[in-house]
C-alpha positions in Angstrom: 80.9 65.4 122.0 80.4 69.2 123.1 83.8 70.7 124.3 83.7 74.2 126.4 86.7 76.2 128.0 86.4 75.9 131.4 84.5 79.1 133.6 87.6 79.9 135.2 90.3 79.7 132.6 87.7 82.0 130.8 87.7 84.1 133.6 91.1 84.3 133.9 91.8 85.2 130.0 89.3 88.3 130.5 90.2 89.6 133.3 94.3 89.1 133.5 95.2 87.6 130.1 92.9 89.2 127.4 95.5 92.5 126.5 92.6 94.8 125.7 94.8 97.5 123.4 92.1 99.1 121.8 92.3 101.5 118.8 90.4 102.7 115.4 91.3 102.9 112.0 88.6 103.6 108.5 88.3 100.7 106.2 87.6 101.5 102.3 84.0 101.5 103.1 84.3 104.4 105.7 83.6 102.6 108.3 85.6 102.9 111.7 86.7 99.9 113.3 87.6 99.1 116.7 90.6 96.6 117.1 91.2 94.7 120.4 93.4 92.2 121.1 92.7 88.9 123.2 94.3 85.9 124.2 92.0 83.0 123.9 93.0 79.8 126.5 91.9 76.4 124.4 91.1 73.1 126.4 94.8 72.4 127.1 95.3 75.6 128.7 97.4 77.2 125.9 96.3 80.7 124.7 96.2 82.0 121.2 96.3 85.2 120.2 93.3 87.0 118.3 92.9 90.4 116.8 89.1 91.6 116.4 87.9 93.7 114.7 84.3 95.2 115.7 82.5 98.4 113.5 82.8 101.6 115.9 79.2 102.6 114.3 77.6 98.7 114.5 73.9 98.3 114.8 72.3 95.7 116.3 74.0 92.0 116.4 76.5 91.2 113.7 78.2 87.6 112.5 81.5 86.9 113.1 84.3 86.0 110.2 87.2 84.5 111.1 90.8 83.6 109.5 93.4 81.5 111.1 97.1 81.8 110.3 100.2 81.1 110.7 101.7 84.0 109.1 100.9 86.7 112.3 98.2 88.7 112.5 98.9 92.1 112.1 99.5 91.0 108.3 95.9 89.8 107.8 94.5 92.8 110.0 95.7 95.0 107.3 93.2 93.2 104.9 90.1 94.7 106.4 90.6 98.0 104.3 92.2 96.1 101.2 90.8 92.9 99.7 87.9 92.6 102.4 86.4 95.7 101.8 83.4 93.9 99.7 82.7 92.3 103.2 83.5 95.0 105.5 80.5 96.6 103.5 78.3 94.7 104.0 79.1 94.6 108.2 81.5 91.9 109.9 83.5 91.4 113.4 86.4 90.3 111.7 88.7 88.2 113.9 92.3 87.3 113.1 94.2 84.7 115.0 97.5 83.4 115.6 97.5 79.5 115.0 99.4 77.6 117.8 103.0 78.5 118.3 103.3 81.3 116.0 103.7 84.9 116.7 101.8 86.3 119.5 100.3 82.8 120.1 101.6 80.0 123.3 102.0 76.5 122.7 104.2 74.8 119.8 104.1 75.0 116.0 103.5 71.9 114.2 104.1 72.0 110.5 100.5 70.4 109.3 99.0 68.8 112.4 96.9 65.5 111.7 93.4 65.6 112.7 93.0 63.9 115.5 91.2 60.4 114.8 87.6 60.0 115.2 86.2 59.3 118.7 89.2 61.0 120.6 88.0 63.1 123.2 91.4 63.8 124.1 94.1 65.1 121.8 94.2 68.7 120.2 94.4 69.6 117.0 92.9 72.7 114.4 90.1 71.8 114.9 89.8 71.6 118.6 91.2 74.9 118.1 89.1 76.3 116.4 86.2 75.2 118.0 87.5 76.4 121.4 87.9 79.6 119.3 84.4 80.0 118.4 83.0 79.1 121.6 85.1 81.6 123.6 84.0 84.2 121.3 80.4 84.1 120.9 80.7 84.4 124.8 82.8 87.7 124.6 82.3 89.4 122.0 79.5 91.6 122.1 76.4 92.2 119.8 77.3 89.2 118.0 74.5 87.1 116.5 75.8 83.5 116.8 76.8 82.9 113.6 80.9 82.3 112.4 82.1 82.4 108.9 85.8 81.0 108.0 88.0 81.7 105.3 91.2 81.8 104.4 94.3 81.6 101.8 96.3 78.8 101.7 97.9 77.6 105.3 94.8 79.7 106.2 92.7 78.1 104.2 94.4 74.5 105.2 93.1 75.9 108.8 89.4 76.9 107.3 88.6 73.0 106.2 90.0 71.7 109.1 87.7 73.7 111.3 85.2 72.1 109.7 85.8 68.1 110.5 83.7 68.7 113.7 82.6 71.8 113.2 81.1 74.1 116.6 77.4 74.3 116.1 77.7 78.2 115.3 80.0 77.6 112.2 77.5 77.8 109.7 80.0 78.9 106.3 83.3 78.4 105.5 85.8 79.1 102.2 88.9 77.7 102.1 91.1 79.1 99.4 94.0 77.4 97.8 93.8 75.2 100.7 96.5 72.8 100.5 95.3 68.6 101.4 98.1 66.1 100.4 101.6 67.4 100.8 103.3 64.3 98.8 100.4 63.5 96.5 100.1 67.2 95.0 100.7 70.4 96.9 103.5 72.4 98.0 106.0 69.6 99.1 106.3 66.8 96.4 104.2 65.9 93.3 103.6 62.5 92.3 106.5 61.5 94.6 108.9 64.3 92.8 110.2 66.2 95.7 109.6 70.2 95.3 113.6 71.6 96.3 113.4 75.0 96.3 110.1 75.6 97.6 110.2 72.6 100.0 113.6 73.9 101.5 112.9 77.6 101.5 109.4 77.3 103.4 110.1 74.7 105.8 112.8 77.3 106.7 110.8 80.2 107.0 108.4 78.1 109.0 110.5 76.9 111.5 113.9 79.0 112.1 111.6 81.4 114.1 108.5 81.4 115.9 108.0 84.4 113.3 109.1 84.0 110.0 112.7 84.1 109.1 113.8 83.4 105.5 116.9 81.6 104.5 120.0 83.5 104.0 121.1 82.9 100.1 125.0 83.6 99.5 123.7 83.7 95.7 121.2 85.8 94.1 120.8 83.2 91.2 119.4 80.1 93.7 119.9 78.0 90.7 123.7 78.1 91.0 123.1 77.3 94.7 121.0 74.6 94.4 123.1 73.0 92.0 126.6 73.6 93.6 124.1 71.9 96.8 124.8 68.9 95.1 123.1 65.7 96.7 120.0 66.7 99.4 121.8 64.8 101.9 124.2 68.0 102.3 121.4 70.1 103.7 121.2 68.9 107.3 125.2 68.0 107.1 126.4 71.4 105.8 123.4 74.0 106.4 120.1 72.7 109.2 122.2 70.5 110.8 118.7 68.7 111.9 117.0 72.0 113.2 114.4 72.4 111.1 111.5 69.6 111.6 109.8 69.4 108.3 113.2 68.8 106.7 113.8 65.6 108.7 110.5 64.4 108.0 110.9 64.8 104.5 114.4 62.4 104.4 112.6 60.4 107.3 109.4 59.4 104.6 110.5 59.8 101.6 107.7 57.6 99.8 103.8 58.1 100.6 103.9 56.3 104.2 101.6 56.7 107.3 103.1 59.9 108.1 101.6 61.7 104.8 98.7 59.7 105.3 97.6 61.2 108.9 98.9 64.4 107.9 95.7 65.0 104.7 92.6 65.6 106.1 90.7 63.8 102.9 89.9 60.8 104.8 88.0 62.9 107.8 85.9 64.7 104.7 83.0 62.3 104.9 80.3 64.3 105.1 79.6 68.3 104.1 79.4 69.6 107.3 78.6 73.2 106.5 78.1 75.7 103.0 81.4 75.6 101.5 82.9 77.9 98.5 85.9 76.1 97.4 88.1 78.7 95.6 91.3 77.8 93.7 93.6 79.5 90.5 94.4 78.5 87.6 97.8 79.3 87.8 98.9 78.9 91.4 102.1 78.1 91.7 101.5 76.4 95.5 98.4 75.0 96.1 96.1 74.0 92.7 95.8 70.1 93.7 94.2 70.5 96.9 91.5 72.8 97.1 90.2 70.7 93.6 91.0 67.1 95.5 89.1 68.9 99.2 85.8 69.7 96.5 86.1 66.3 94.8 86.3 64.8 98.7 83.3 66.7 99.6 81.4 66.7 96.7 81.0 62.8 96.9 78.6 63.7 100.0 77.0 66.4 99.1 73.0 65.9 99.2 72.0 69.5 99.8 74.0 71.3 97.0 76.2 73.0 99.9 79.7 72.7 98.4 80.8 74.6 95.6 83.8 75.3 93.7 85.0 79.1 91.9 88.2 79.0 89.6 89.7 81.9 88.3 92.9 82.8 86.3 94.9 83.3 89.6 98.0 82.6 91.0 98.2 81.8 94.4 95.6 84.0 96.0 95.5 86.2 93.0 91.5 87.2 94.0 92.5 88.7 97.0 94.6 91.4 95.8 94.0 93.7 93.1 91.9 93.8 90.2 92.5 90.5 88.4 92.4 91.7 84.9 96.1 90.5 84.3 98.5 87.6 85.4 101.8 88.7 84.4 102.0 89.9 80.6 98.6 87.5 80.1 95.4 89.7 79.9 92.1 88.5 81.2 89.8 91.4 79.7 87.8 91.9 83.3 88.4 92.5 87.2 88.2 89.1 87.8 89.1 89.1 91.0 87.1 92.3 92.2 84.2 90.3 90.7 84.9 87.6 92.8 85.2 89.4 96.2 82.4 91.7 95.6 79.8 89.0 93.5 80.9 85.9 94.6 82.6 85.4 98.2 80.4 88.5 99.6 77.2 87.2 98.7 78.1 83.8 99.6 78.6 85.0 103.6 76.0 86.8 103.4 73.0 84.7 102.4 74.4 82.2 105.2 75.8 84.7 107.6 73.3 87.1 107.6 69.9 86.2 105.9 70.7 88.5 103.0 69.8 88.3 99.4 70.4 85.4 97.3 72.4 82.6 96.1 73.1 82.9 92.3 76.0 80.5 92.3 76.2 77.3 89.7 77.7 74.2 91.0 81.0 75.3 89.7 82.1 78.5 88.7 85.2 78.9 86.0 87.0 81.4 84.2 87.9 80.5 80.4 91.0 81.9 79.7 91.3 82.4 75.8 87.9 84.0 75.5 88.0 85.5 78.8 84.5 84.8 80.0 83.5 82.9 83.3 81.7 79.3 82.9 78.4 77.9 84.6 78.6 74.3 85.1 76.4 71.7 86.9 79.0 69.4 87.6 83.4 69.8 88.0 84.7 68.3 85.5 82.1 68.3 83.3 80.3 65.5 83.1 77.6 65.5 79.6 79.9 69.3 78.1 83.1 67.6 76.7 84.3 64.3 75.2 88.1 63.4 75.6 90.1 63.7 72.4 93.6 62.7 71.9 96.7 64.5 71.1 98.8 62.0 69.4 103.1 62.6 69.1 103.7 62.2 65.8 107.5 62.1 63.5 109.0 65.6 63.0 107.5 67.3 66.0 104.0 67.1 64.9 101.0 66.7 67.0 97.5 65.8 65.9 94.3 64.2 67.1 95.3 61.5 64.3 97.2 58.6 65.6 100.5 57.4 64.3 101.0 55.4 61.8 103.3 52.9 60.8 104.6 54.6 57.5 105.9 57.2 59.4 107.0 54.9 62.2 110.3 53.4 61.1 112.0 55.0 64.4 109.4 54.5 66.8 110.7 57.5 69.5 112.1 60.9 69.9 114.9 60.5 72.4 117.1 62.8 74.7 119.9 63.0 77.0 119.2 63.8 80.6 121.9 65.0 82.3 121.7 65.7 86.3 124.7 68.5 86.4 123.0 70.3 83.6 119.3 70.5 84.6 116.5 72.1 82.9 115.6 75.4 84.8 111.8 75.7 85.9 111.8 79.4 84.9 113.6 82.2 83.5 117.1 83.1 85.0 117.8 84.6 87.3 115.4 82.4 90.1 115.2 84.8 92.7 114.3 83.3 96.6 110.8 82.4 96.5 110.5 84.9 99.2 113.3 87.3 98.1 112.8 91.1 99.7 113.8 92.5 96.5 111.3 91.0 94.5 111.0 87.0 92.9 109.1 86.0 90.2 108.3 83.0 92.1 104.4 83.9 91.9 104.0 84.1 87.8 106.5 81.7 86.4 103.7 79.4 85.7 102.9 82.1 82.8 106.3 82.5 81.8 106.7 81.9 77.7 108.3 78.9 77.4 110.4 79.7 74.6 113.4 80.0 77.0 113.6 76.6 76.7 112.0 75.1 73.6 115.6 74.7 71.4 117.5 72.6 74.7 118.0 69.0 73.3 117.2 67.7 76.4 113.5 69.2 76.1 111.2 67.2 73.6 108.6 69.5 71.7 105.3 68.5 69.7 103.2 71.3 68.0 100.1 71.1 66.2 99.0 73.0 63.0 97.6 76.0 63.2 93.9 75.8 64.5 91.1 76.6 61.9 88.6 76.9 64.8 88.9 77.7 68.6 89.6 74.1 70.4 87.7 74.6 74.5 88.9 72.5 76.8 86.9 71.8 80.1 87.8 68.8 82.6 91.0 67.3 83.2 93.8 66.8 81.2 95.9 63.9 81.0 99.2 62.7 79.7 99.7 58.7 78.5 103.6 58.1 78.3 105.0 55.7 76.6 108.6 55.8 77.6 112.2 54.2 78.5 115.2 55.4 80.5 118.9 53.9 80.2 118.7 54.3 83.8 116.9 53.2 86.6 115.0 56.1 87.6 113.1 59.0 85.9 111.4 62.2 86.0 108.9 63.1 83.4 107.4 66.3 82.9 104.8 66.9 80.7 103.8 71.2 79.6 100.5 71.2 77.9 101.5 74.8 76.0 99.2 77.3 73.8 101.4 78.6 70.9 100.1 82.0 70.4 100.4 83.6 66.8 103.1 84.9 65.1 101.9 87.9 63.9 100.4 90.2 66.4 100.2 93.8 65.2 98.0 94.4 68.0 100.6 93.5 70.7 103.9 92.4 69.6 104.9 91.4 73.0 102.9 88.3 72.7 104.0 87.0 69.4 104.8 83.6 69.4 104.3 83.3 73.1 104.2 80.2 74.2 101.6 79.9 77.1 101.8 77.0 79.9 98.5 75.7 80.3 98.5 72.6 82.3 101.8 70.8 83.3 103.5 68.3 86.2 105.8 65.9 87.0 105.5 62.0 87.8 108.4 60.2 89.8 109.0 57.2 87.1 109.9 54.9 90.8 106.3 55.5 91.9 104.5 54.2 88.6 103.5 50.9 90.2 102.6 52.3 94.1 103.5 55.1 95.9 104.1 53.4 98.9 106.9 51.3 98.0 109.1 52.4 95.1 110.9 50.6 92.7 113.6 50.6 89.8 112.5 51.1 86.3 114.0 48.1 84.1 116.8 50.4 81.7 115.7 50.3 78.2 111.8 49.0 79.0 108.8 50.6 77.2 107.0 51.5 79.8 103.3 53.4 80.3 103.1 56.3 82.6 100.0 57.7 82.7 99.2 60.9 85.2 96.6 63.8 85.5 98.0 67.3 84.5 95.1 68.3 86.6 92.1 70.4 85.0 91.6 72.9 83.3 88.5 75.8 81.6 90.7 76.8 78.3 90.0 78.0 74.9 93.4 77.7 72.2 91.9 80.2 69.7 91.4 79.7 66.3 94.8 80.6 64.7 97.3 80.0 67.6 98.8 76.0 68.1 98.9 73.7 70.4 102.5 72.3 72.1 103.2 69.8 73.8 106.9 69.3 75.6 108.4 66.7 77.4 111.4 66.9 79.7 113.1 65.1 82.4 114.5 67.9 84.8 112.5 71.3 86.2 115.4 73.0 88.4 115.2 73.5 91.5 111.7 73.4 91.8 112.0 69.7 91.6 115.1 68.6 92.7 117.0 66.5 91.0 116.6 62.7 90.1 119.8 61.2 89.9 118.6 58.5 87.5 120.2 55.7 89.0 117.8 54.1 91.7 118.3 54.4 95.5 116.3 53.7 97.8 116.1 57.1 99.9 116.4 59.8 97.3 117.3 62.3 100.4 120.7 60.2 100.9 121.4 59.3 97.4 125.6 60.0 97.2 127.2 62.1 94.4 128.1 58.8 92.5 124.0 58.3 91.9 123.8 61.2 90.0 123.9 59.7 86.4 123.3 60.9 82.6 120.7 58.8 81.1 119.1 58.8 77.9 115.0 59.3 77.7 113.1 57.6 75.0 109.8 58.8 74.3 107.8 56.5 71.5 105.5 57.8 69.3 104.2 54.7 67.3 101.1 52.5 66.9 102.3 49.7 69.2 103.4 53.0 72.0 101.0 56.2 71.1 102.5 58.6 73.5 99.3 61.6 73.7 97.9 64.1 75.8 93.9 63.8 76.4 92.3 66.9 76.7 88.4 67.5 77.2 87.3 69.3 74.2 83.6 70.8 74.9 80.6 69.8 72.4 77.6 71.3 71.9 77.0 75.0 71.0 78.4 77.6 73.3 
């Protein structure tokens, strides 16, 4: 059903509510641009704010590229002469808008709004939005030529795909980047039922304290020491939110994957690929890796006109925006991989569908392999005929090898440790800074942090391989089968699929030995059966936990090892199980919180491994 803003509320915005403040500022490329501000009335009567951007020198009718965000604005304006300069090149009307309730925007915020369901005409949601958006700009702004591009990072890039369910007619290409699409399955609030703390706490906080954004206030510059002397999560609303904050009371509201997670992913509206899409995600983002791979995978399974397509590079989160790309904290990449990818991949892209201009050269999927530092070309993601799963089997002694155990070696079938809640594993180097700490946080590399820091704890279990006679290339998704048993009645397991680098490296001592994280994640042992209903783990059982550690385009080179470790606590990005079973983690007491010891077998009857996709053929 078509939707259109009513004459007179149209009217009314241009004439009393648009806030024309005009003014000009040069972009990289030279080019002078005009900025005006408007605010746009949607169906409901509530106006959003927009900032647009028109070229002072434009020539004939030009396509409009939009972003949508929560963050304000006058933060993504300043893009135009930073990471969009590839596009402001090639000639844009930008237009930058305040999502609902935020900033300079009317209306209320809503953390995530559902899609509305299909066949209501009625309700509002991003999408509606957006289309209302669209439809009130093609009518006022000038020398446009009725086509609209989206894109954007993260919340921004949630937005993008969302405009797309029912897409206005004029929406003819769209990138969402590091778009998040399940918040308990895999993205910034829990994984695999494990609830993410730290990050969980400190956004919802930012979020919703203010209409702007408004970080926490941290008596401790070390947030570990916070979050531990927190104690049980049932203290935040009694001694700190006190029930202000929204998101935090939905989280100890659903704890497990109910209705309310459901509605909130928009993977069940993605049946059909409504318009060209460029799916763009990092390898290394510490926020949002699961969803814009699970929003391709959605897609992909109806795509009959080759329109969706997937780029990963060796980002963090939204690492190709900014920069060069040729580095990821002390990691080196050996190319601008991210100016390559705003000026060769995402320009082009708009512009063949935007514009009429040039062409396409873009493979199914596109992927950076770190190791030998070169980009991929691949007619499916993962792989489907390039790579054959091999196994990497725990073995006695710390060994790992593609050989499974054996029973000679087997006369103590597992490695064990003691998991202790008061004395949890950190997920990075100390001191963990606020994730959004003024003075700087390392929050956006520790996925690249050397994970020596914590390979001697007894409480973290390591495997290593011998040192590789050839390069080993993975390509597809990686996968960890545990074979495992807790004294208690609850576990976490977290499984680091590591590259061991060399330890000799005249050539840059800094990396010697560096262990390298290259795939990793954590399964809630109470969800290995269903994730809707949870249940104990029988203490001292031998039981299977299989879970994805996502995918991954790797090369371990031909002298460094493969690690893998295994651990039961990541602090505070994941808070803490207390290993005894309750049935709402949020209000587990202080007495829950229980040492327990973690057996991880390692025989033939229980062949703990990592599969990994090792590519075949010549390359």
């Amino acid at each position: 059903m078509t939707h259109r803003v009513p004459r007179r509320l149209a009217f009314a915005a241009y004439v009393i509510g648009l806030a024309l403040v005009a003014a000009c500022g040069s972009v990289g490329s030279g080019e002078t641009y005009t900025a005006t501000d408007a605010m746009i009335p949607m169906r409901d009567g509530v106006r959003l704010h927009v900032k647009i951007f028109t070229p002072a020198r434009q020539r004939g009718p030009l396509p409009i590229l939009m972003t949508r965000t929560p963050y304000g604005v006058e933060q993504s304006a300043r893009t135009v002469d930073g990471s969009l300069k590839a596009l402001a090149d090639e000639g844009y009307v930008f237009v930058f808008q305040d999502i609902r309730g935020k900033y300079r925007s009317e209306g209320t915020f809503v953390m995530q709004r559902p899609a509305r369901a299909s066949g209501d005409t009625v309700s509002i949601d991003e999408g509606t939005d957006t289309y209302d958006t669209i439809d009130w700009l093609l009518k006022n702004v000038p020398d446009n030529n009725g086509r609209v591009g989206m894109f954007g990072v993260s919340y921004s890039g949630w937005t993008t795909i969302m405009g797309a369910i029912e897409p206005h007619p004029a929406l003819k290409a769209i990138s969402p980047q590091a778009s998040p699409a399940d918040m308990w399955l895999g993205d910034d609030f829990h994984h695999n039922g494990a609830f993410r703390l730290s990050y969980g706490f400190e956004y919802a906080v930012r979020m919703e304290s203010d209409k702007e954004q408004k970080p926490f206030d941290f008596d401790r510059y070390d947030t570990f020491d916070w979050y531990l002397r927190l104690g049980s999560l049932a203290n935040v609303n009694a001694e700190y939110l006190h029930g202000t904050i929204p998101t935090w009371n939905d989280y100890v509201a659903h704890p497990d994957y109910d209705g309310f997670w459901k509605r909130q992913t928009m993977i069940p509206h993605l049946t059909r690929v409504t318009v060209p899409t460029l799916n763009v995600a990092g390898w290394w983002d510490q926020e949002d890796f699961y969803g814009p791979m699970r929003i391709y995978e959605a897609l992909e399974a109806y795509d009959r006109q080759g329109l969706n397509r997937l780029v990963v590079g060796p980002w963090n989160h939204g690492g190709w925006t900014r920069g060069k790309g040729d580095t990821l904290g002390p990691i080196a990449f050996g190319s601008d991989t991210a100016a390559y990818f705003r000026a060769s991949v995402m320009a082009p892209f708009f512009a063949y569908y935007l514009k009429d201009e040039g062409t396409l050269d873009l493979p199914e999927a596109l992927t950076f392999e770190a190791g030998t530092n070169q980009w991929r070309r691949w007619g499916a993601w993962p792989p489907t005929k390039d790579a054959a799963n091999k196994d990497l089997f725990f073995h006695a002694g710390g060994k790992l090898s593609m050989d499974p155990p054996t029973l000679e070696e087997s006369r103590e079938e597992f490695d064990s440790y003691v998991s202790d809640p008061a004395h949890p594993v950190p997920y990075r180097h100390r001191p963990i800074q606020p994730t959004y700490f003024s003075g700087g946080s390392k929050w956006s590399t520790w996925l690249v942090e050397d994970q020596r820091f914590v390979d001697d704890r007894p409480d973290v279990l390591s495997w290593e391989s011998d040192t590789l006679g050839a390069d080993v290339s993975v390509a597809g998704e990686v996968v960890a089968h545990l074979f495992a048993a807790t004294s208690g009645s609850d576990a976490d397991w977290i499984v680091k699929l590591i590259d061991v680098y060399p330890e000799s490296n005249p050539n840059d001592w800094t990396m010697a030995g560096y262990q390298l994280m290259v795939s990793n994640e954590v399964f809630r042992g109470r969800y290995r059966t269903t994730y809707e209903t949870p249940e104990a783990i029988p203490p001292g059982k031998v039981l299977d936990y299989t879970f994805s550690l996502h995918t991954q385009d790797y090369a371990f080179r031909q002298g460094h090892r493969i690690m893998v470790q295994v651990q039961s606590t990541w602090f505070p990005i994941i808070d803490r199980n207390p290993q005894t079973f309750v049935p709402n983690i949020f209000e587990a007491p202080a007495s829950a919180f229980q040492v327990a010891t973690q057996r991880i077998y390692r025989s033939p009857r229980y062949p703990s491994h990592v599969t990994i996709p090792v590519v075949t053929g010549g390359r």
